[in-house]
N, C-alpha and C positions, 0 to 999 in steps of 0.2 A: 504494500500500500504506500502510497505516495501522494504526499498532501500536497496539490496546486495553490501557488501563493499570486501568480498574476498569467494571465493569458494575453497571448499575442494578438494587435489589433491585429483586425481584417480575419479572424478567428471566432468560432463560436464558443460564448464564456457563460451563457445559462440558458436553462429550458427553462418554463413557468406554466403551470395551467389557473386558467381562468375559468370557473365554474358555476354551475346554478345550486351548487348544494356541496359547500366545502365541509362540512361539516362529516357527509357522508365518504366524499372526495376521501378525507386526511385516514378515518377507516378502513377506506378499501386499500391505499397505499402502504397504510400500515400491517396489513396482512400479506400484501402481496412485498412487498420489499424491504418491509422491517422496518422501515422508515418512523425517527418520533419527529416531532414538530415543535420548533418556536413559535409562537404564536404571537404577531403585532398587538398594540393597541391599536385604539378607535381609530387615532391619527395617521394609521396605514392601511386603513379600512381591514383591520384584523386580518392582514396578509401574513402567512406563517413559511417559514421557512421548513424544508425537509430535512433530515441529520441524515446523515449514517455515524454513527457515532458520535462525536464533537463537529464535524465538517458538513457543511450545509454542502447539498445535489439537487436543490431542484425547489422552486416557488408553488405557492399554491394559494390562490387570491379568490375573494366572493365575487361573481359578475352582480354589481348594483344595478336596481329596478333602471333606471336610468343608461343604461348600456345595451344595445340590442345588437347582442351577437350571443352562439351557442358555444357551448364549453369547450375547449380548444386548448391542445399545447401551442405554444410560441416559443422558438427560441429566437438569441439574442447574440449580435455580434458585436465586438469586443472593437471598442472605441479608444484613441486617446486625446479624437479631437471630434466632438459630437455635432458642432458646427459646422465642422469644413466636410464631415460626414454629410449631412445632409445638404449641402453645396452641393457633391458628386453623386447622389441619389439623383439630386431636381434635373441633372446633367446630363444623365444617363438614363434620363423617364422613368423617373420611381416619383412616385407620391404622398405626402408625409400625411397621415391619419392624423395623428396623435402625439402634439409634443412641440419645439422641446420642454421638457420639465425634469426642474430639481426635487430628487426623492429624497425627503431630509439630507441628512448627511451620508448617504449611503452612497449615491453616485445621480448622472445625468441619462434620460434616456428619452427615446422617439419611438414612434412606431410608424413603420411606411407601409406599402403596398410593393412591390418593380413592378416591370411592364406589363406582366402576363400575370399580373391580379392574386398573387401569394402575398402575405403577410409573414413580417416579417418585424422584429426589433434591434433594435441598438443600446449597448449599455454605454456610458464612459462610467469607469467606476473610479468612488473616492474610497469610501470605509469599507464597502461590499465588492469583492473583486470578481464572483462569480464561484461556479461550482467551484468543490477544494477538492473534488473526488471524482475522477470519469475512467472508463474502460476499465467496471468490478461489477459484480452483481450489484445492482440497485443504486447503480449510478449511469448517465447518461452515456451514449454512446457513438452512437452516430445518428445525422442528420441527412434530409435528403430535398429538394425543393421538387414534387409531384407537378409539372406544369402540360400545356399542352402546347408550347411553344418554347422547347429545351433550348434551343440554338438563343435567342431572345436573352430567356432567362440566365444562359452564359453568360453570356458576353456583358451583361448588367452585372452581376455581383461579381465579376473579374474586372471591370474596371471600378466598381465604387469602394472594395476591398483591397486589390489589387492581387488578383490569385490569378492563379496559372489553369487552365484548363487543358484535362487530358480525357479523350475522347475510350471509351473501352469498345474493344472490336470483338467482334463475334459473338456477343449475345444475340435475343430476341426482340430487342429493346433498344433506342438510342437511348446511352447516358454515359454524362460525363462524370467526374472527378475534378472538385475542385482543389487546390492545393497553395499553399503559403510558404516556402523554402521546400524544408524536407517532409513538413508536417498535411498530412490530406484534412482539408477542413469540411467537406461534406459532397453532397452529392447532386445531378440536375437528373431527374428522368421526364423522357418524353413523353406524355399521356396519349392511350391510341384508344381505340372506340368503346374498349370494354371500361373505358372510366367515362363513360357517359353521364351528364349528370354530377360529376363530382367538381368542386370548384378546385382550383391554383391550389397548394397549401403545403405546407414545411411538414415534415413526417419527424417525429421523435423517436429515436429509438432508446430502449434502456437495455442492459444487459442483464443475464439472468443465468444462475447455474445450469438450467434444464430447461428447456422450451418448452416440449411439452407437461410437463410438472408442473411447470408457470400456467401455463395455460389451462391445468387444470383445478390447479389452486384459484386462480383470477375467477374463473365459472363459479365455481364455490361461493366464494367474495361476491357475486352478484356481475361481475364483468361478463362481457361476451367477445367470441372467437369470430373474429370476420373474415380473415384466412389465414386457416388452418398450418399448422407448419409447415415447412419447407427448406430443403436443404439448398444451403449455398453453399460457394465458393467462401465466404465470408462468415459464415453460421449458419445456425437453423433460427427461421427467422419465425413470427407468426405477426401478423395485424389484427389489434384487438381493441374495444373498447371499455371504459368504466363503466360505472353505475351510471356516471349523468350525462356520457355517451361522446365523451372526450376521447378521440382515435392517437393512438401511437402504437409503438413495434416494439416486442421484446426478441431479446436474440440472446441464444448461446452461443458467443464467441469459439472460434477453433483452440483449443489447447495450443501454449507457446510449447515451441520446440527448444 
């Protein structure tokens, strides 16, 4: 284990879900990942934070009557200038939602749109640097932008993060890889007719000792299996939702050689 103390901008530094029923939300998490919970005062609208341990993986916030959207992870990329960030969004045809704004003392953040209608946020952190804990069971893992216009949604977050895009050959599927030096910071898939229906949207993954054992612990907990596992190159992956029907991926990682 190895405690993360700062992330590299143009990198993804937190996931967060926004919920209709956090309360049931911190439960279900807590069963499936072990996860306990800080929990804000009023003045952060009782946003709690996720442990493993001592080390916060992951936000967990009430959607107010006043907000109309469905419960949803978001992740968050890693700023050290949240202005000149959203300079090169407007630059590059992204659209700022929400923001910017000072979250107490904790850090700076926005929320945009890019081109092809994914959401998508931005941290600059002061006191909160982001997860301390990724690629373990019950910490985040990988990321992915579900679009139906990949090539678009490239070339947008490789110029307003400044990541290198590498194209993978011989799949089923266009999709790239995006990347920051040596470090891959997530992924762009092509959406083709069997995601009919389905809007733009950032996919969370978290990692997990056993997929399917997650998967069947998670049923238990009240969550449901949207697709079923599958083996990758990568892991075995599955697509599932909560109790209040917030979508993300658990994977069991390959064994390090």
């Amino acid at each position: 284990m190895t405690t993360i103390n700062k992330h590299e901008p143009g990198t993804i530094c937190w996931v967060d879900l926004m919920t209709t029923d956090a309360e049931k939300a911190r439960e279900f998490y807590k069963g499936l990942f072990e996860w306990t919970f800080a929990i804000g005062g009023p003045e952060s609208g009782h946003y709690a934070m996720a442990n493993l341990g001592n080390d916060h993986v992951a936000g967990l916030g009430q959607i107010g009557p006043e907000m109309k959207m469905p419960p949803a992870w978001s992740v968050y990329f890693a700023s050290d200038d949240l202005d000149d960030t959203i300079t090169k969004v407007k630059a590059a045809g992204g659209n700022v939602m929400m923001g910017p704004m000072d979250v107490m003392e904790e850090g700076r953040m926005a929320v945009f749109t890019d081109p092809t209608g994914a959401v998508f946020g931005v941290w600059q952190p002061k006191r909160h640097t982001g997860a301390q804990r990724i690629d373990e069971p019950g910490a985040m893992t990988w990321y992915e932008v579900n679009t139906p216009d990949a090539a678009k949604a490239r070339d947008f977050y490789c110029s307003v993060f400044d990541l290198e895009p590498h194209k993978m050959e011989g799949g089923p599927i266009e999709y790239y890889t995006l990347h920051k030096g040596a470090k891959t910071v997530g992924g762009v898939l092509q959406m083709t007719k069997e995601w009919a229906g389905v809007p733009p949207h950032w996919m969370a993954y978290f990692a997990v000792p056993n997929t399917d054992a997650a998967a069947k612990k998670l049923t238990a907990l009240g969550g449901k299996v949207s697709v079923p596992a599958f083996d990758t190159p990568y892991g075995r992956i599955a697509v599932v939702n909560d109790p209040t029907g917030a979508v993300f991926s658990i994977v069991q990682l390959p064994a390090k050689s």
